[in-house]
C-alpha positions, 0 to 999 in steps of 0.5 A: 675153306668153309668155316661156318662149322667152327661157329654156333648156331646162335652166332650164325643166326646173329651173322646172318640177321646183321648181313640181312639188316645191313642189306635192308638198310643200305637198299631203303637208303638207296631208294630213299636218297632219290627224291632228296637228290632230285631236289639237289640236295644232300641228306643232311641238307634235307634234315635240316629243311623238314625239321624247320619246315615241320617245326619252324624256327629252332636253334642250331643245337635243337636241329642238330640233336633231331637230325642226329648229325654231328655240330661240326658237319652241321655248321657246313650244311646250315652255311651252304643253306644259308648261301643257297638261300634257303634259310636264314640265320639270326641271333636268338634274342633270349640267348645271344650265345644261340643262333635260331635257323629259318626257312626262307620263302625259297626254302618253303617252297622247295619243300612244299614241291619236294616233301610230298614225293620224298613222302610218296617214294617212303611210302612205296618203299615200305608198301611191301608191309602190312601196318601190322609188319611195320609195327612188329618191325619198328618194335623189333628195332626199338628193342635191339637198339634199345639197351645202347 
């Protein structure tokens, strides 16, 4: 039984754009997730090495914040790192309430042999977009999350 006659046009093309987005979505996460597995790392693990890589020591509460993760799935990943030695934990001086996580060398060095494919395999992924696409596309998503 067909039901898409019972809906608007307007509705139909909402449906039809977050199937598509969805598919887009799960697709790009897919290819993307590949380079991060190939260094035996989880997703959140791999956040929490790019920001400190690309910004050095930072609190826990400033790494979960940029990483969009929750605090408690955070503490699990930071203590694997910490078991895997790619990072250290410390108190931070200015506050001993806060704790300030950094690379190790090990942690560095993973990074500096995994960032530059994980970076490749993003750019291969949106080399089907112009600049101008990628733009219109980015300012599209901003708009629609935007009012949240």
């Amino acid at each position: 039984m067909n039901n898409k006659s019972n809906y608007s046009k307007k509705t139909l093309a909402n449906l039809r754009t977050l199937v598509i987005l969805s598919r887009a979505t799960q697709t790009i996460h897919r290819q993307e997730v590949k380079t991060i597995q190939d260094a035996g790392l989880t997703v959140s693990q791999f956040g929490v090495l790019e920001v400190l890589y690309h910004k050095g020591p930072l609190r826990i509460s400033t790494i979960t914040e940029k990483i969009l993760s929750t605090g408690g799935n955070m503490t699990v990943v930071i203590n694997n790192l910490v078991k895997d030695k790619l990072i250290t934990k410390s108190k931070d001086p200015g506050d001993k309430r806060a704790t300030i996580v950094k690379l190790t060398r090990k942690g560095k060095t993973l990074m500096i042999q995994y960032f530059p494919p994980h970076i490749e395999n993003i750019n291969q992924i949106f080399s089907t977009l112009t600049d101008n696409e990628k733009q219109k596309l980015a300012g599209l998503l901003k708009k629609l999350v935007g009012n949240r």
